[in-house]
C-alpha positions as CSV (number, residue, x, y, z in Angstrom):
1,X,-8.2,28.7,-5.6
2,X,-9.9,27.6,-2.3
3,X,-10.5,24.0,-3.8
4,X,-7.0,23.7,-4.5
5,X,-5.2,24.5,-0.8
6,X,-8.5,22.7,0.6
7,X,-7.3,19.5,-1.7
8,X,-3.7,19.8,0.0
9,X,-4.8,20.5,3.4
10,X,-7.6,17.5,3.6
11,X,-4.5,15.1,1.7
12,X,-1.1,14.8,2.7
13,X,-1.4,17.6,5.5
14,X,-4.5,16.8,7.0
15,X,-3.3,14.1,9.0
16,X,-1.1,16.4,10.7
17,X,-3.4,19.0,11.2
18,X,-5.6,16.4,13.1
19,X,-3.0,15.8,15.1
20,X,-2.8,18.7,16.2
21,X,-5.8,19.0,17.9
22,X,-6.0,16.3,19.9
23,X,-7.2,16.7,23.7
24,X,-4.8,13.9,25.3
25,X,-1.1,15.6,25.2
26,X,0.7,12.0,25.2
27,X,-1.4,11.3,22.6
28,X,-1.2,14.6,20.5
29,X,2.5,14.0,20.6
30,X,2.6,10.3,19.7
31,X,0.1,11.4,16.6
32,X,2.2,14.2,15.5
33,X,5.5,12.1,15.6
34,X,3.1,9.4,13.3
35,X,1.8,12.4,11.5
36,X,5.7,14.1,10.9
37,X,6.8,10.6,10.1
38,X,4.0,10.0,6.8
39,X,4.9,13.4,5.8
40,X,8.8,12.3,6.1
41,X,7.7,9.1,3.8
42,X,5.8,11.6,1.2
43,X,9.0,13.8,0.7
44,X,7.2,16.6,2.7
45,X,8.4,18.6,5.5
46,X,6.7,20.8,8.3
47,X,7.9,24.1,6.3
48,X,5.9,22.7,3.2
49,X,3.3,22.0,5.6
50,X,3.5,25.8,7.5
51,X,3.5,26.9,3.8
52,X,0.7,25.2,2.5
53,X,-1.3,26.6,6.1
54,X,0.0,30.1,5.4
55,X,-1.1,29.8,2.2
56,X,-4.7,28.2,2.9
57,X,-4.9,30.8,5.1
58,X,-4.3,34.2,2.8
59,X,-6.6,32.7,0.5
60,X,-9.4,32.2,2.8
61,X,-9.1,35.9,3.8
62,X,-8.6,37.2,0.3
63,X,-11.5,35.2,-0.7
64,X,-13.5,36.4,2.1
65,X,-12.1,40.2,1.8
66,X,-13.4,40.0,-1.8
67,X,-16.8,38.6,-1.3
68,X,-17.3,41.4,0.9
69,X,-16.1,44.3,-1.7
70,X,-17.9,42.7,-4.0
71,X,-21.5,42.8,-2.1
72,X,-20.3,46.3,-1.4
73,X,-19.5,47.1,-5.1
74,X,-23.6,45.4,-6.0
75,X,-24.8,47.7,-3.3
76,X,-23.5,51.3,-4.9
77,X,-24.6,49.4,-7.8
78,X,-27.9,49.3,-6.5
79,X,-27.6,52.9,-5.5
80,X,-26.4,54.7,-8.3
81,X,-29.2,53.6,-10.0
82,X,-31.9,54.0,-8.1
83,X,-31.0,57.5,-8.2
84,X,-30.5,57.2,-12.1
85,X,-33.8,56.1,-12.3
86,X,-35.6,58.6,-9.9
87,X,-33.8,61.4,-12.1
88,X,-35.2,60.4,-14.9
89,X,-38.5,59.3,-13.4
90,X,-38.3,63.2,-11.7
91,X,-37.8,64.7,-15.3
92,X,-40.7,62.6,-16.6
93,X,-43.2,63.4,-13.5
94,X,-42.7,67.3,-14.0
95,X,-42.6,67.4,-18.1
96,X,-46.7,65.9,-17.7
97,X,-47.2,68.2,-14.8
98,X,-46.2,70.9,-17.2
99,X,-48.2,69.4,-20.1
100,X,-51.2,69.4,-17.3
101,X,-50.6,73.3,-16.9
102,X,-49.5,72.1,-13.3
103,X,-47.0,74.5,-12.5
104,X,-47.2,73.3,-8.6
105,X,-47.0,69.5,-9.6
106,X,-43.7,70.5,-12.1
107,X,-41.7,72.5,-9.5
108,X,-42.5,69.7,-6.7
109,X,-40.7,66.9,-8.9
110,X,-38.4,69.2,-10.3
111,X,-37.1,69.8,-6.7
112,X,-36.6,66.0,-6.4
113,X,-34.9,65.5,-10.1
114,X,-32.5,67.8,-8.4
115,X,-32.2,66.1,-5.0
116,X,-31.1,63.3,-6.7
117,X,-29.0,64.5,-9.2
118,X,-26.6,66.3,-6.4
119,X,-26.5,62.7,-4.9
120,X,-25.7,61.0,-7.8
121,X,-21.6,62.2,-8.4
122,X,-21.2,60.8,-5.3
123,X,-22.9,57.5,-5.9
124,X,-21.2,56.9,-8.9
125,X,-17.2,57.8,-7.4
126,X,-18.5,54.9,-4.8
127,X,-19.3,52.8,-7.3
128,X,-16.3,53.5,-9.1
129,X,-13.9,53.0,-6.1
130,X,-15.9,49.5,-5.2
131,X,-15.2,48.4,-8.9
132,X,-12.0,49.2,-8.1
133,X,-11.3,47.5,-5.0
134,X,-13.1,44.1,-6.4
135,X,-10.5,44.4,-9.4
136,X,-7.7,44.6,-6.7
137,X,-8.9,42.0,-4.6
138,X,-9.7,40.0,-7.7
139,X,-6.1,40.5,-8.4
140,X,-5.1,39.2,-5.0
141,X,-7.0,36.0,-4.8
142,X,-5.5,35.2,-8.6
143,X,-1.8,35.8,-7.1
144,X,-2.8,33.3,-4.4
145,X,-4.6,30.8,-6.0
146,X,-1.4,31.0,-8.3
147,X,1.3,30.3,-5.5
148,X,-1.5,27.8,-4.4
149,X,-1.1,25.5,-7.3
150,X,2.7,26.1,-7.5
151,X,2.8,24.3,-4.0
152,X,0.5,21.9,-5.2
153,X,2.5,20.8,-8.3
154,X,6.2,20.9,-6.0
155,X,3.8,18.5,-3.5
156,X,2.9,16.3,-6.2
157,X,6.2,15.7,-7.5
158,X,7.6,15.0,-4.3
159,X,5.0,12.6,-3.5
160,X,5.6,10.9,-6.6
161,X,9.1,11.0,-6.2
162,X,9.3,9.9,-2.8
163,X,6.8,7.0,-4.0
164,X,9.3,6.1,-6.4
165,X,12.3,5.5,-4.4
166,X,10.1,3.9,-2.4
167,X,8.5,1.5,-5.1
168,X,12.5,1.2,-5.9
169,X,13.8,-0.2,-2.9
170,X,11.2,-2.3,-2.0
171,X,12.1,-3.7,-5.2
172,X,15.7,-4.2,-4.8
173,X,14.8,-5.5,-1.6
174,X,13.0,-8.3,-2.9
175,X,15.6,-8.8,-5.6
176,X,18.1,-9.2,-2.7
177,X,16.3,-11.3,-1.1
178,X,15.2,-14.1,-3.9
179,X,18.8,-14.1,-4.6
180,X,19.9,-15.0,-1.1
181,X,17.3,-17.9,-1.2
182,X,18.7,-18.9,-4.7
183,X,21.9,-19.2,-2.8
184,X,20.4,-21.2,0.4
185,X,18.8,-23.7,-2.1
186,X,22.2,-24.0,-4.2
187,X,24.2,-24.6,-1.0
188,X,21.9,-27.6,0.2
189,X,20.8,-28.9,-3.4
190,X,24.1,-29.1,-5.5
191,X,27.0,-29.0,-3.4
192,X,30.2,-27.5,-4.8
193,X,32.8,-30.1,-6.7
194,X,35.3,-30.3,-3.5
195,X,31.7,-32.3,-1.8
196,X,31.0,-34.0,-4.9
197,X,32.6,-37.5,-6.1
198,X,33.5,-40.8,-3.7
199,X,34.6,-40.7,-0.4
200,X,38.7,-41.3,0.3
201,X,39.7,-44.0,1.7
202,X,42.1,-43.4,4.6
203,X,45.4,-45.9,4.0
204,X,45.1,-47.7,7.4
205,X,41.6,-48.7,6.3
206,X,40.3,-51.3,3.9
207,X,38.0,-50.3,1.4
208,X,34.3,-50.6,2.3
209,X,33.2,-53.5,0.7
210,X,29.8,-52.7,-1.0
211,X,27.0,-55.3,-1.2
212,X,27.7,-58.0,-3.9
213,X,31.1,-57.8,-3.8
214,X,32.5,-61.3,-3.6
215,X,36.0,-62.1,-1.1
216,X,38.7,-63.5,-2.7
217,X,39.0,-67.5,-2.7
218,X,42.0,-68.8,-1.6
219,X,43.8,-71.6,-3.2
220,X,45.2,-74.8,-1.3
221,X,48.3,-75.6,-3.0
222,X,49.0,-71.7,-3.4
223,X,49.3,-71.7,1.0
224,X,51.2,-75.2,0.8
225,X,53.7,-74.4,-1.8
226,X,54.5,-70.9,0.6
227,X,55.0,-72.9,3.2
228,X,57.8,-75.0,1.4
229,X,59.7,-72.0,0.0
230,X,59.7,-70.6,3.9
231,X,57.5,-68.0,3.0
């Protein structure tokens, strides 16, 4: 249970937690808004972060609560039977004492068989209640550690989701952006039809005349005979 919180708390909430603590109070601010903001990124919130806290820290006192119970229950453990054993030890002591004709020795351990014996009901209800409270607070650290890994798997999946819209548009930003440089180099390396072709010719102009071309030869009896007709 503890490694689980412990997992959540050193990962995605950890930063945060740092934060936190920081001496400088410009600072402590500036990390916490850095802090808030990776959470924001993560699909996390400061409630699933207050959760996960809360939740760290019921588990470290149940865990703690039931170590304690439990060194409790292993010391009426302990108890119960010592005095099992000095009862029977008692028994065994005063049954050679009577072999031994030691009628002194007998009654001496007898006395303590029955010291022990009045203390042993007792011994054994404590032991019974400390079983009992380790099976409760056994109990109680399961429920935890249970809620524990329900945070962890809503965490996890909003992690990954948040990575994947993420991972999502980042892609479709670079989609949009090959395709406006597809346009660029479409605009400057094939111009559309309406820039294609030869240039117009204005009609006050003459036509360009392109290397090579040859200029028309005149013919002398062509200008004379004109000039006969008037022309």
């Amino acid at each position: 249970g503890g490694a689980v919180v412990g997992g959540l708390l050193a990962g995605p909430f950890g930063a945060f937690f740092g934060a936190q603590l920081g001496a400088n109070a410009g600072a402590n601010r500036r990390a916490q808004r850095e802090a808030r903001e990776r959470l924001e990124r993560m699909g996390l919130t400061e409630d699933d972060l207050a959760m996960a806290q809360n939740i760290a820290v019921d588990l470290q006192e149940a865990e703690d609560s039931l170590r304690i119970v439990t060194e409790a229950a292993e010391g009426a453990e302990r108890l119960a039977s010592r005095l099992r054993t000095d009862v029977d030890e008692a028994y065994d002591r005063a049954r050679q004492c009577l072999l031994a004709e030691d009628e002194d020795g007998a009654r001496k351990w007898l006395q303590v068989k029955s010291e022990s014996e009045a203390k042993l009901p007792a011994a054994e209800a404590e032991l019974e209640e400390a079983r009992a409270r380790v099976q409760r607070m056994e109990d109680n650290v399961r429920s935890i550690s249970s809620r524990a890994a329900e945070l962890d798997a809503f965490i996890s999946r909003s992690v990954a989701a948040a990575t994947e819209q993420a991972a999502l548009e980042e892609s479709e930003a670079r989609d949009a952006y090959a395709s406006s440089l597809d346009a660029r180099r479409y605009e400057f390396d094939d111009p559309p039809p309406s820039r294609r072709g030869r240039a117009t010719v204005k009609e006050d102009e003459e036509p360009t005349r392109r290397y090579g071309d040859r200029a028309p030869i005149e013919d002398p009896m062509e200008e004379r005979w004109r000039k006969l007709e008037g022309r």
